[in-house]
N, CA, C and O of each residue as an XYZ file, in Angstrom:
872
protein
N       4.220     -8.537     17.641
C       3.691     -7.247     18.061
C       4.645     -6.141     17.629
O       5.805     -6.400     17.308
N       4.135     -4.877     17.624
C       5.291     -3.781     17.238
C       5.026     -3.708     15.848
O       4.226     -4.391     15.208
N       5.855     -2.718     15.408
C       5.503     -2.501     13.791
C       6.728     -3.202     12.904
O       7.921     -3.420     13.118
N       6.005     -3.390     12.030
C       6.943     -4.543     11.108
C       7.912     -3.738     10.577
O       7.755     -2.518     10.615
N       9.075     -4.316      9.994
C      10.019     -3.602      8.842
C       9.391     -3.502      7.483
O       8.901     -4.426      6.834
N       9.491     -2.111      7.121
C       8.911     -1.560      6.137
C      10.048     -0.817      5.237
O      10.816      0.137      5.356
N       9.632     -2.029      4.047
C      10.595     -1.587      2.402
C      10.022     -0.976      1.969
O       8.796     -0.877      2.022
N      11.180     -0.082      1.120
C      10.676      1.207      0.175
C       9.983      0.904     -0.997
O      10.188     -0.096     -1.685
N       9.181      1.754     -1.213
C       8.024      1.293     -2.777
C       7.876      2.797     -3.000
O       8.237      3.742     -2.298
N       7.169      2.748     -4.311
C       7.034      3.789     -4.803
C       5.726      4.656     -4.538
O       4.760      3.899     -4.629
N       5.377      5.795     -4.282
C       3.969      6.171     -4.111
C       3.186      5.975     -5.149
O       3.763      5.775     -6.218
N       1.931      5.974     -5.140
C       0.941      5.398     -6.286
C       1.132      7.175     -7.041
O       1.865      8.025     -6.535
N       0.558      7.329     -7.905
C       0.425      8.131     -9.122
C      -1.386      8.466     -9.273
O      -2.216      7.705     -8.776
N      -1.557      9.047     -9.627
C      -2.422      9.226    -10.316
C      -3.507      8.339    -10.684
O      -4.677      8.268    -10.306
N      -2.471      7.347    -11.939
C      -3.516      6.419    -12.493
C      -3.620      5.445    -11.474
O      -4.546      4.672    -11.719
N      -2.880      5.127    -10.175
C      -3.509      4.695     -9.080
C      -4.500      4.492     -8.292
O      -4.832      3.437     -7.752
N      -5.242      6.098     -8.194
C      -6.046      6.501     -7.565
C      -7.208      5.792     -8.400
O      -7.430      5.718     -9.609
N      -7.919      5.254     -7.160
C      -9.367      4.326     -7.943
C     -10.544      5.901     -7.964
O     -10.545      7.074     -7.590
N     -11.425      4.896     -8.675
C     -12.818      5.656     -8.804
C     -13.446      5.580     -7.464
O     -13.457      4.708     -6.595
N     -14.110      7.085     -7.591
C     -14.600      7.293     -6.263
C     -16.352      7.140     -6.260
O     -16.637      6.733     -7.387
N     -17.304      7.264     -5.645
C     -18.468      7.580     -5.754
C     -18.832      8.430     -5.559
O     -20.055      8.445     -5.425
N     -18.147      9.645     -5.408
C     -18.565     10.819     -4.999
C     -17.739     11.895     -6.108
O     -16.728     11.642     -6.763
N     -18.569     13.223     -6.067
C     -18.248     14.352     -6.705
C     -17.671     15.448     -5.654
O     -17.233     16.510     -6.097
N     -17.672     15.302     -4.874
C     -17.664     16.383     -3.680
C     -16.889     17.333     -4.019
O     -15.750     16.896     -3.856
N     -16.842     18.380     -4.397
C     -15.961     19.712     -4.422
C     -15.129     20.228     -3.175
O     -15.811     20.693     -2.262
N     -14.250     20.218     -3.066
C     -13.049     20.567     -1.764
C     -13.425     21.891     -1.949
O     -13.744     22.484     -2.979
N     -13.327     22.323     -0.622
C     -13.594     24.305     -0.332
C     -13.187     24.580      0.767
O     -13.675     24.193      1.829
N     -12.084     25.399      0.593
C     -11.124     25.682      1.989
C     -11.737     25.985      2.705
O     -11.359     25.519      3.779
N     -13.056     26.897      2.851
C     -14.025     27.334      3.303
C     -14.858     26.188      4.820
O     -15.384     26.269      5.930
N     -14.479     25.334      3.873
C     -15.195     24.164      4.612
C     -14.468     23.456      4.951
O     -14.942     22.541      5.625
N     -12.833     23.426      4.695
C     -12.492     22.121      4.977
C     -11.335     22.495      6.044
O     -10.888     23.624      6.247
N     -10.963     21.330      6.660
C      -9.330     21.271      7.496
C      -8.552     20.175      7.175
O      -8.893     19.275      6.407
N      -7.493     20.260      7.776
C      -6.133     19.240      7.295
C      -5.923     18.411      8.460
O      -5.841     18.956      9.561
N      -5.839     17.303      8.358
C      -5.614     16.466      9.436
C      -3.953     15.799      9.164
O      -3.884     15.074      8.172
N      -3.108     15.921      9.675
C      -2.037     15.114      9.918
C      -2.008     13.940     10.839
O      -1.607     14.131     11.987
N      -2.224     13.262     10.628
C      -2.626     11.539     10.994
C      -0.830     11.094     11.571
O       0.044     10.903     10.726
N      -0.569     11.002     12.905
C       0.299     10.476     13.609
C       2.070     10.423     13.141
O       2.805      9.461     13.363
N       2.391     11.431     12.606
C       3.591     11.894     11.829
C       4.568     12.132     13.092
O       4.846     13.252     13.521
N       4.875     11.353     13.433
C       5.626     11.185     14.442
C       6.996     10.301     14.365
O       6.890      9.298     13.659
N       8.376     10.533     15.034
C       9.709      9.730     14.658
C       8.684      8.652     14.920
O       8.603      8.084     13.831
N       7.953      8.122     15.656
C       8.494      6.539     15.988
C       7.843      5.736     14.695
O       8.250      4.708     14.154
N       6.787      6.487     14.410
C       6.100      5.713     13.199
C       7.107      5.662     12.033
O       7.720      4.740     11.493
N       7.042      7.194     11.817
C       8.045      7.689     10.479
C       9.389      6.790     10.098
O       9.709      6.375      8.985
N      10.163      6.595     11.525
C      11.854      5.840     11.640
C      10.778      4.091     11.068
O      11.579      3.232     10.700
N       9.916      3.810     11.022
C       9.831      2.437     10.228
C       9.825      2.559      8.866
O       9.633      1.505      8.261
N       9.975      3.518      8.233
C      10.701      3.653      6.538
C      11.645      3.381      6.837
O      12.170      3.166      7.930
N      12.143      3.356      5.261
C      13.521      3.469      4.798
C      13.804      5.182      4.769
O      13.017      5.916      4.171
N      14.564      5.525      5.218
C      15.375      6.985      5.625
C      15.638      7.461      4.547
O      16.497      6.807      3.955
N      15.137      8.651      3.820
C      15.673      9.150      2.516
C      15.175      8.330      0.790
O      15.650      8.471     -0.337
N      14.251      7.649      1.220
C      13.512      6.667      0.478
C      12.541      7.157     -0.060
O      12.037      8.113      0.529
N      11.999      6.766     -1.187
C      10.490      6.779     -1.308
C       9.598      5.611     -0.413
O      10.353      4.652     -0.252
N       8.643      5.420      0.044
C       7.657      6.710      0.279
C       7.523      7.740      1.129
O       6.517      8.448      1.089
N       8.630      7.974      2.100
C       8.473      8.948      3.120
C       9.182      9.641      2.816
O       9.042     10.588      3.591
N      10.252      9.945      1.870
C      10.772     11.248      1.062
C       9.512     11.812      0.020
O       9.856     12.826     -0.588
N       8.551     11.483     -0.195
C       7.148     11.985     -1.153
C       6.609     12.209      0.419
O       6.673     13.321      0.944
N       6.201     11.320      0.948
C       4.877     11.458      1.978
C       4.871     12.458      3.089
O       3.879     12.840      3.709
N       6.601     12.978      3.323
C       6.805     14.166      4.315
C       6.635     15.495      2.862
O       5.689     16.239      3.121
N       7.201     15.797      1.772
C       7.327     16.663      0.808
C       5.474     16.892      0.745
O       5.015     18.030      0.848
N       4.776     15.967      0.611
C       3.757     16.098      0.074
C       2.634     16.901      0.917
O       1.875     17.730      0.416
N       2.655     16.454      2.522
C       2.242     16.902      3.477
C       2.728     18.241      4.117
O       1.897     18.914      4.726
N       4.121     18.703      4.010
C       4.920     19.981      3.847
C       3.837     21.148      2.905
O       3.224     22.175      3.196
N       3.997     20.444      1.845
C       3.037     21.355      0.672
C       1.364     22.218      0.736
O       0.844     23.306      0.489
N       0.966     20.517      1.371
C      -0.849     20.607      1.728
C      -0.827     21.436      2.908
O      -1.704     22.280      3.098
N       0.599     21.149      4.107
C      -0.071     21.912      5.168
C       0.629     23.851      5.353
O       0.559     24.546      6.367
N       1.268     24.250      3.932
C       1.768     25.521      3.697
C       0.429     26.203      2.872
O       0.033     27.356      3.049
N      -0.174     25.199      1.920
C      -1.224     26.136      1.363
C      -2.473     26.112      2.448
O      -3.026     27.212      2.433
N      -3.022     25.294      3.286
C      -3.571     24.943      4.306
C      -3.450     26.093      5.099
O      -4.463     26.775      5.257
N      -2.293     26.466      5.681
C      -2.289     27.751      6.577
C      -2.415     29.044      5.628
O      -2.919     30.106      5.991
N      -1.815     28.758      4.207
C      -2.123     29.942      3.559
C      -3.592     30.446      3.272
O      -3.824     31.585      2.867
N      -4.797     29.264      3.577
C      -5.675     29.774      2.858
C      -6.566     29.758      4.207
O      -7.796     29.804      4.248
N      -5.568     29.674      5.435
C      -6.882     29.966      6.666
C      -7.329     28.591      6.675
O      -8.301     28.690      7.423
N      -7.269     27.449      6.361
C      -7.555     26.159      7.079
C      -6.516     25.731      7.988
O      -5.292     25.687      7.857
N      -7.765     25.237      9.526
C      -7.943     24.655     10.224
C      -6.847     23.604     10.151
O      -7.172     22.699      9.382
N      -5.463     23.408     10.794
C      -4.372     22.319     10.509
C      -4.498     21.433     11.792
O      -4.809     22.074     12.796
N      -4.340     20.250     11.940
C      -4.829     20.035     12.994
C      -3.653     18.071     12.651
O      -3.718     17.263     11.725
N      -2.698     18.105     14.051
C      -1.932     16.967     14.298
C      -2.557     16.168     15.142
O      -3.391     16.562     15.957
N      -2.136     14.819     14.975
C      -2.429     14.168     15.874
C      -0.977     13.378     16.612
O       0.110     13.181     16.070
N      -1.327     13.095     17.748
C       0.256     12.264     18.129
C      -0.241     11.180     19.288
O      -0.888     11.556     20.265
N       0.039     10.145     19.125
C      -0.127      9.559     19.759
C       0.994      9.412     21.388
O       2.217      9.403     21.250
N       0.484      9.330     22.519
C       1.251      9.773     23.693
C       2.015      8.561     24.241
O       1.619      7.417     24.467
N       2.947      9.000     24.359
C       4.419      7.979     24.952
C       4.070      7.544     26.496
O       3.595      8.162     27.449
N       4.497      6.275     26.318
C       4.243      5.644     27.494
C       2.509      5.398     27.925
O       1.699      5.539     28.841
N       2.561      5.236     27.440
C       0.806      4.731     27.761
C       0.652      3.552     28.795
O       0.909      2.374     28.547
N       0.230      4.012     29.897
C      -0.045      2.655     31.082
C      -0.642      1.711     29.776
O      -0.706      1.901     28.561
N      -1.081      0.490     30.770
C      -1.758     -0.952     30.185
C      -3.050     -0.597     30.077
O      -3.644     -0.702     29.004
N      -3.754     -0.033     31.430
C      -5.087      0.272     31.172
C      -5.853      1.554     30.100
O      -6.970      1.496     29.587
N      -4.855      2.642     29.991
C      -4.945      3.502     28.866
C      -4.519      2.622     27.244
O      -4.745      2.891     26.065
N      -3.984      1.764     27.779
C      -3.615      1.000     26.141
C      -4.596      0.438     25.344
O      -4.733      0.456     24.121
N      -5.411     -0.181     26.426
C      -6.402     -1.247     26.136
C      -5.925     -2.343     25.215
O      -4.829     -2.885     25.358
N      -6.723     -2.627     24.335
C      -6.631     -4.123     23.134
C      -5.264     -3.224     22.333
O      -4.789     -3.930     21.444
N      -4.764     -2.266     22.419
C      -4.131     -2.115     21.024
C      -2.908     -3.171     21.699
O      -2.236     -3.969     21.046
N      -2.840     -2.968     22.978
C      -1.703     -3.532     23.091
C      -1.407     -4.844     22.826
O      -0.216     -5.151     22.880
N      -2.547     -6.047     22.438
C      -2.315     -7.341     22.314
C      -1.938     -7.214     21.000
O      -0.950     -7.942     20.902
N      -2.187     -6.638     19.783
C      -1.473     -6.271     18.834
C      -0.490     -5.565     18.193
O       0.146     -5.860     17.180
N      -0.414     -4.138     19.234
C       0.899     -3.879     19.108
C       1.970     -3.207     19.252
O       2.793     -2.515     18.652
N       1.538     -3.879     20.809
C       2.359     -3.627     21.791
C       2.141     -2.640     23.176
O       1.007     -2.305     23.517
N       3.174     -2.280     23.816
C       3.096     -1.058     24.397
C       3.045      0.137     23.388
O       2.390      1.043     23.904
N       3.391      0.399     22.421
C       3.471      1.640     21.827
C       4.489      2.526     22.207
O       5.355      2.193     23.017
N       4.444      3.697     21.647
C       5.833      4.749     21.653
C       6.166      4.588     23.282
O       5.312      4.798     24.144
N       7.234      4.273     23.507
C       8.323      4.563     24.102
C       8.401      6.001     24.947
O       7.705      6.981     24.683
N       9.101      5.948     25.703
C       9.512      7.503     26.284
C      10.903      7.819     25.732
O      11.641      8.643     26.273
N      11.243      7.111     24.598
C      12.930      7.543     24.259
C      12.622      9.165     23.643
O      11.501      9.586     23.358
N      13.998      9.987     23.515
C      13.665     10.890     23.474
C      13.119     11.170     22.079
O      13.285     10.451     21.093
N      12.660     11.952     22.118
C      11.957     12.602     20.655
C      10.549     11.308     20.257
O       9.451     11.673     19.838
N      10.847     10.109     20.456
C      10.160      9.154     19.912
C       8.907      9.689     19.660
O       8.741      9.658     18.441
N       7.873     10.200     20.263
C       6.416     10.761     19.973
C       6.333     11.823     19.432
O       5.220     12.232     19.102
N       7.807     12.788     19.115
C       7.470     14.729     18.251
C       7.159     14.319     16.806
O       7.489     13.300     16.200
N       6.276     15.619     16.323
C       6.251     15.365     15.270
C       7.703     15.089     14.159
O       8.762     15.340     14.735
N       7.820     14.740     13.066
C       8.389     14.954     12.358
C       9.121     16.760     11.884
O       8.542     17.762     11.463
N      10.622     16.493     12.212
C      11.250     17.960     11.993
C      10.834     19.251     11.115
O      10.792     20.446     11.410
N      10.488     18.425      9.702
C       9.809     19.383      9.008
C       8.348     19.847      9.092
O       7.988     20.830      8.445
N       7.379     19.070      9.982
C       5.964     18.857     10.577
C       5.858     19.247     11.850
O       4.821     18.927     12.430
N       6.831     19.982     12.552
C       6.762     20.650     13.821
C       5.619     21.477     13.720
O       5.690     22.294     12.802
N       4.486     21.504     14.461
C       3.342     22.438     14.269
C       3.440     23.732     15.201
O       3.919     23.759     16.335
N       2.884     24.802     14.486
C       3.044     26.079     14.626
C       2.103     26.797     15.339
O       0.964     26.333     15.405
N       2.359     27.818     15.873
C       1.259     28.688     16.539
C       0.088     28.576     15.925
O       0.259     28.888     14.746
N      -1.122     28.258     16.153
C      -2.340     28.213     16.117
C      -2.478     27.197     14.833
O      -3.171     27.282     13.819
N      -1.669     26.336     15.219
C      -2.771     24.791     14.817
C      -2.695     24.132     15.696
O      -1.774     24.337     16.487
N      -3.421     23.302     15.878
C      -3.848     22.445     16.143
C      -3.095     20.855     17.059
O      -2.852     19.990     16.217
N      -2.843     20.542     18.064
C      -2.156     19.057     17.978
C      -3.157     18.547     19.662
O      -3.363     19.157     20.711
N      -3.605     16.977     19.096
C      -4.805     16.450     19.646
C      -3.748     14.630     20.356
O      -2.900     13.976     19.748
N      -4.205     14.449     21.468
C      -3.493     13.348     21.678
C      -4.185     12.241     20.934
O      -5.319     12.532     20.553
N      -3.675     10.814     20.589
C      -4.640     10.015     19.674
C      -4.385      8.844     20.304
O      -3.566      8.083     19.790
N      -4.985      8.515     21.430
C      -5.112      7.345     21.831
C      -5.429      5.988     21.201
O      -5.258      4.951     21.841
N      -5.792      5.993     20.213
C      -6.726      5.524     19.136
C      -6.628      5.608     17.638
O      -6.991      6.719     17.254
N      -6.242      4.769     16.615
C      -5.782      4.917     15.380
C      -6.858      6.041     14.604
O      -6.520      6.986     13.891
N      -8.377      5.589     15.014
C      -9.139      6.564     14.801
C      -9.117      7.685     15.567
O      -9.257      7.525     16.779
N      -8.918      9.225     14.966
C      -8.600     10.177     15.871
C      -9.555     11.233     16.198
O      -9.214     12.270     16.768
N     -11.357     10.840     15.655
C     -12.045     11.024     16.718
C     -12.307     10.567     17.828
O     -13.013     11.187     18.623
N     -11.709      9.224     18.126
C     -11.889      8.316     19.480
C     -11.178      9.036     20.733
O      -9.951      9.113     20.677
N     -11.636      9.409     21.516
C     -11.175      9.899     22.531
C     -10.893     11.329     22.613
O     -10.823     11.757     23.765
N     -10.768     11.915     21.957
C     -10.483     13.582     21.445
C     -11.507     14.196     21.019
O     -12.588     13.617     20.910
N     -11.288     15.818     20.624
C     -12.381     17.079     20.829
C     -12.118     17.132     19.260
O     -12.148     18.274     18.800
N     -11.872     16.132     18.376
C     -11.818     16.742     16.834
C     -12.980     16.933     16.416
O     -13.131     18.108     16.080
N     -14.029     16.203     16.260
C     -15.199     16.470     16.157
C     -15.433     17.936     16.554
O     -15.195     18.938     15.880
N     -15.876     17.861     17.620
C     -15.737     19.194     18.467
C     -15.186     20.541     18.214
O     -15.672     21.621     18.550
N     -13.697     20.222     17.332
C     -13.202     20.861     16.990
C     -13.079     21.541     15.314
O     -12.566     22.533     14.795
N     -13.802     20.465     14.916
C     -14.458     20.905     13.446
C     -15.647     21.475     13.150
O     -15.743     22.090     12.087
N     -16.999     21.354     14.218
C     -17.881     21.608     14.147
C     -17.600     23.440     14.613
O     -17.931     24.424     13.952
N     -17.025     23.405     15.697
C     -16.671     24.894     15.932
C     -16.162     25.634     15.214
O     -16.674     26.747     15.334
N     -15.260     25.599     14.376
C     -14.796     26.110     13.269
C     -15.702     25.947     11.745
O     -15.382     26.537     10.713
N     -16.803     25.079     11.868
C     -17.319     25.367     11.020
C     -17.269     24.733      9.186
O     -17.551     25.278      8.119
N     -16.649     23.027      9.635
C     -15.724     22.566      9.181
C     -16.578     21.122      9.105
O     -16.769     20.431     10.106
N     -17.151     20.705      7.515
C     -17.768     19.675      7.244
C     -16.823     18.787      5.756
O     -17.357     18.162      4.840
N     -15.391     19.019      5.963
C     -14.860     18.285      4.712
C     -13.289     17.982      5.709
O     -13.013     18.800      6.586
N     -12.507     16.961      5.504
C     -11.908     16.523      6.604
C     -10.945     16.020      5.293
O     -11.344     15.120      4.554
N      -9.537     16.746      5.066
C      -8.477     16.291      4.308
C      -7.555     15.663      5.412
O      -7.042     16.136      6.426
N      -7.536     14.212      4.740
C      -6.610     13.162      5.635
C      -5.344     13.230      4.925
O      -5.375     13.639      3.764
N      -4.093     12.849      5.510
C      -2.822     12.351      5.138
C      -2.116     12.099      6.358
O      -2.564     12.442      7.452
N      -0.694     11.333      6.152
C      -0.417     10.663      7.278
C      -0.009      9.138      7.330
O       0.150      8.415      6.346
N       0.106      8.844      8.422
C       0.104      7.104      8.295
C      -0.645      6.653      9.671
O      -1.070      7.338     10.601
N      -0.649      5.144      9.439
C      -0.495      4.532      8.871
C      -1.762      4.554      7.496
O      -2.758      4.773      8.185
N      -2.222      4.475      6.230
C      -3.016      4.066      5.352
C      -3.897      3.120      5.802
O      -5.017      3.609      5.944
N      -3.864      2.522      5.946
C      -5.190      1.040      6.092
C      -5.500      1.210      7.537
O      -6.590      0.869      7.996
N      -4.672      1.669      8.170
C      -4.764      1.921     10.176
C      -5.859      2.817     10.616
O      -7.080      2.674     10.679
N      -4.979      3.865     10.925
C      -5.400      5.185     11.467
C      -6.466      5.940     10.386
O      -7.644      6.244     10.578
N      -5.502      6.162      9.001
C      -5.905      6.964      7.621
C      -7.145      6.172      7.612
O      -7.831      6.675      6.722
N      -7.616      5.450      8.004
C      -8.652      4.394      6.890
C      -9.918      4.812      7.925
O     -10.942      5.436      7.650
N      -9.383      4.117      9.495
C     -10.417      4.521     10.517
C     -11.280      5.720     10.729
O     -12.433      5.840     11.144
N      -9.961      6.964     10.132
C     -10.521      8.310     10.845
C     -11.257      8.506      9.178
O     -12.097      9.401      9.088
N     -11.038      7.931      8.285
C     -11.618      8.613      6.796
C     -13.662      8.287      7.523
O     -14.662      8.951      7.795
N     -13.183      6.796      7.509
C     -14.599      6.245      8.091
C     -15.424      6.936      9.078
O     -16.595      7.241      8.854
N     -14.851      7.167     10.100
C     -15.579      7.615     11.058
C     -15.949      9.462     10.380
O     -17.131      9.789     10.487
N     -15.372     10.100     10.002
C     -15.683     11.284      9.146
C     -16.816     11.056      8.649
O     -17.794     11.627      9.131
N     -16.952     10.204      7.609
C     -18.071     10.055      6.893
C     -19.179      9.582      7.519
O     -20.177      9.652      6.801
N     -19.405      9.024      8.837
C     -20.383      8.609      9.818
C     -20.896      9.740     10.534
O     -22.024      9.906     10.999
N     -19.736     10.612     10.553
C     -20.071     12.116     11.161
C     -20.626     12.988     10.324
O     -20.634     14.134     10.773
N     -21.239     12.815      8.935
C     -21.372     13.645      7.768
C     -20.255     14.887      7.626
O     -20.468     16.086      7.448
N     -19.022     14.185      7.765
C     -18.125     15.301      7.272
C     -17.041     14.459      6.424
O     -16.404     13.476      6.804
N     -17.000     15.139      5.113
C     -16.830     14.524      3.759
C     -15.320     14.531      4.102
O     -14.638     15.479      4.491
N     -14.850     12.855      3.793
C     -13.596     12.759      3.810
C     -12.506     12.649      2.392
O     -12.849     11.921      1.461
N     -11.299     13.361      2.328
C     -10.707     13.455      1.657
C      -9.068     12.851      1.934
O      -8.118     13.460      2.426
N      -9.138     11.322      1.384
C      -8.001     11.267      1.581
C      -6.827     10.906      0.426
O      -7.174     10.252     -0.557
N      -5.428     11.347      0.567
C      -4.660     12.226     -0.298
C      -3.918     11.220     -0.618
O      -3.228     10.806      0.313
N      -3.794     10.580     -1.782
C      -3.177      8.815     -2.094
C      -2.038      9.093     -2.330
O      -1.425      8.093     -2.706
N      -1.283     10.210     -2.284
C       0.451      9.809     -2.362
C       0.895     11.220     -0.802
O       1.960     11.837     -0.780
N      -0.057     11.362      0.111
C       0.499     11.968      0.808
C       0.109     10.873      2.383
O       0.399     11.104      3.557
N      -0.402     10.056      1.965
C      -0.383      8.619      3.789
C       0.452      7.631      2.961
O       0.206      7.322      1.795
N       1.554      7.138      3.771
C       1.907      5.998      3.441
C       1.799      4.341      4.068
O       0.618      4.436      4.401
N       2.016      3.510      4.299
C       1.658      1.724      4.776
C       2.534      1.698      5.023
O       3.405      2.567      4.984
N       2.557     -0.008      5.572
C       3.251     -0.816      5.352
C       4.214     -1.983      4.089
O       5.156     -2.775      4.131
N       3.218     -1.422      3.044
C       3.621     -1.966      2.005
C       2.718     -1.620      0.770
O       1.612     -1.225      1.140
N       2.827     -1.645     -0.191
C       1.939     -1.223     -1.688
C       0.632     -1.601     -2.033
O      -0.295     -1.003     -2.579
N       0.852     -3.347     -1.346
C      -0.467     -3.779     -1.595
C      -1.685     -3.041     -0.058
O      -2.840     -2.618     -0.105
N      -0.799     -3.175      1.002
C      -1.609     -1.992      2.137
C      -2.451     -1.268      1.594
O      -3.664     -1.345      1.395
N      -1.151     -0.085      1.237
C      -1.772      1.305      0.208
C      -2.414      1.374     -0.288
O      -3.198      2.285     -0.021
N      -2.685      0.575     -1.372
C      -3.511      0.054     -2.611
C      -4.909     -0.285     -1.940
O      -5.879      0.320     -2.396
N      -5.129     -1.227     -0.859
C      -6.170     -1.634     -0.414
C      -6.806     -0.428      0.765
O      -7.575     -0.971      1.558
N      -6.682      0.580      0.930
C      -7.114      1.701      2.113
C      -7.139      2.556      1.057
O      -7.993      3.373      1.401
N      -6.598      2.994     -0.386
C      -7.029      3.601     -0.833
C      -8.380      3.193     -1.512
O      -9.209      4.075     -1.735
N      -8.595      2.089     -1.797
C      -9.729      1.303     -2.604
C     -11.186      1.548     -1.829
O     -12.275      2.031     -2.139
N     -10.581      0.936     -0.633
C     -11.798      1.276      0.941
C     -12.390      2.409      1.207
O     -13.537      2.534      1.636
N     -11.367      3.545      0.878
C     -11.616      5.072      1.162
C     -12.278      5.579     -0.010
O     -13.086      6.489     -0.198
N     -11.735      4.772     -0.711
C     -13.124      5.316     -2.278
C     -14.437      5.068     -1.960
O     -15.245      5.994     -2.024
N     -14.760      4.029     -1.646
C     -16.205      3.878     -1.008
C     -16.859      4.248      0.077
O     -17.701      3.479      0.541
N     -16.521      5.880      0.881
C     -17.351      6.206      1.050
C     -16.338      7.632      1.893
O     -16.106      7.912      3.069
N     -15.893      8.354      0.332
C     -15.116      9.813      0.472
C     -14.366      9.946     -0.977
O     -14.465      9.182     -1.937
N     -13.722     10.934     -0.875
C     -12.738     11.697     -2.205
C     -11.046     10.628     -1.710
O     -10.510     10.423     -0.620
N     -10.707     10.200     -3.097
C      -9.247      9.509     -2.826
C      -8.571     10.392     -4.254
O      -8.664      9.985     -5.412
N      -8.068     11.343     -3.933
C      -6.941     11.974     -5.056
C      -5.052     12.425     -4.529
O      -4.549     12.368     -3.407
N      -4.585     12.736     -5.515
C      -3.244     12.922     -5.736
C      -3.128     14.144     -5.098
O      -4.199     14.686     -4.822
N      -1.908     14.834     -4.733
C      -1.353     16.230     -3.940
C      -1.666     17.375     -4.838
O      -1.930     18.531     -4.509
N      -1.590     16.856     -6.026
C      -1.140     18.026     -7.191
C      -2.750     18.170     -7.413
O      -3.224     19.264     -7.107
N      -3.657     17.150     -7.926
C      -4.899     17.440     -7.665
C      -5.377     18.212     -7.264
O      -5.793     19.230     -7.818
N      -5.467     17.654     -5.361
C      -6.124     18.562     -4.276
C      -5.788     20.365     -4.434
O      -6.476     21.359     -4.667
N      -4.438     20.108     -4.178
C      -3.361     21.556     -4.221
C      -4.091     22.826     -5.316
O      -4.261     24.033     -5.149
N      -4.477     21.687     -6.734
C      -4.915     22.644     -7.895
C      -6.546     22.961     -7.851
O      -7.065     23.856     -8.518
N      -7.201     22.153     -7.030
C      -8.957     22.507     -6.321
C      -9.259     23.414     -5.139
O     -10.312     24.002     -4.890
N      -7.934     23.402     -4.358
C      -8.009     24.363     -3.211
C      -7.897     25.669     -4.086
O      -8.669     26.617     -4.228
N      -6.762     25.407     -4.578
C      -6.681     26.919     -5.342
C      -7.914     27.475     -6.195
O      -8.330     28.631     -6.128
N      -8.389     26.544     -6.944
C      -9.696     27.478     -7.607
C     -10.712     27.583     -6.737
O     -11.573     28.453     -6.872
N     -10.717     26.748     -5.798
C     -11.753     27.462     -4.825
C     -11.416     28.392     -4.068
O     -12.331     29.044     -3.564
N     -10.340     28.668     -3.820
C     -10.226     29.792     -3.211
C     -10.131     31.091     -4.306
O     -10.583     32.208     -4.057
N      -9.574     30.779     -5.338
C     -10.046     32.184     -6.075
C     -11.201     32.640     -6.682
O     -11.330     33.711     -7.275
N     -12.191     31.626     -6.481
C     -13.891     31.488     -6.856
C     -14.525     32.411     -5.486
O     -15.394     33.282     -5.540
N     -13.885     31.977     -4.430
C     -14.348     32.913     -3.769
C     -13.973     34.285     -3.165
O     -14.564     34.808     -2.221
N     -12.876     34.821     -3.853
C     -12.394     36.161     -4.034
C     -12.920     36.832     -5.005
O     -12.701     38.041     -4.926
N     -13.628     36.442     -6.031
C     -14.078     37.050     -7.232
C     -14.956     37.220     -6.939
O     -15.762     37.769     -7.690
């Protein structure tokens, strides 16, 4: 139970990213940023100063500066420390009690501290419409395209891509900004998420937000 030790690998690239079935055009207009459980306790299972969580914090830094720059919806999730048994439910036969009350263990990540008027949702649940107002909170804002990053990849990233797309709100998730447990993980939640949403690179997304947002200044 608990989370395994996790070696450093490299983030996928580009020619990584599988084929998708979809065309969907990203439009800040429409879309928000989800930060998927960026929290020490997850984060401290890298390697410290490593790839992939020296890319996967840089990368998410980036998405969620143009994100506030362009007026999207930023929105954290954290999962809550100390969770009784009966708030735990089944996760716990797999894994575990979960975060701790040590200190800091559940804040976001230092450089991912969230700011006046975004967003942070408790996530009882790897999927982080389960139990929470995100739904709720996208529909009010007006918000049918759902950019994922974060961890875990095959976990949380994979659940909430899914459940998005059940909600008809087009998921986008960002293949060198969630990282795993390991490459072949990665590899396999990005493959999954191709079939049924957008799976692209930082530099990608970063360069589609931007022309959509200057498509709609002109």
């Amino acid at each position: 139970m608990g989370l395994p030790v996790i070696d450093s690998y490299t983030m996928p690239d580009r020619s990584a990213v599988p084929s998708h079935r979809t065309s969907w055009p990203i439009d800040p207009a429409r879309a928000a940023l989800l930060v998927h459980d960026m929290q020490n306790h997850f984060v401290q299972a890298f390697p410290a100063g490593r790839p992939p969580v020296v890319d996967l914090i840089d990368n998410i830094v980036v998405l969620r500066n143009l994100a506030d720059a362009l007026g999207m919806p930023v929105v954290f999730t954290s999962e809550p420390a100390g969770q009784p048994p009966d708030r735990r439910g089944l996760m716990a036969d797999i894994w575990g009690p979960g975060i701790g009350r040590e200190p800091d263990a559940a804040a976001i990540v230092a450089p991912l501290t969230p700011r006046p008027g975004e967003h942070l949702l408790a996530n009882v649940r790897p999927n982080a419409f389960l139990h929470s107002h995100l739904g709720r909170l996208l529909r009010s804002a007006g918000r049918d395209q759902l950019v994922i990053c974060g961890v875990y990849a095959h976990l949380g990233v994979l659940l909430t891509a899914a459940d998005a797309f059940m909600h008809d709100i087009q998921p986008f998730v960002v293949a060198d900004a969630v990282a795993d447990f390991s490459p072949a993980d990665h590899r396999m939640a990005l493959r999954w998420a191709a079939r049924y949403g957008r799976t692209c690179t930082t530099e990608r997304l970063l360069r589609e937000l931007l022309a959509g947002s200057s498509t709609r200044t002109t």
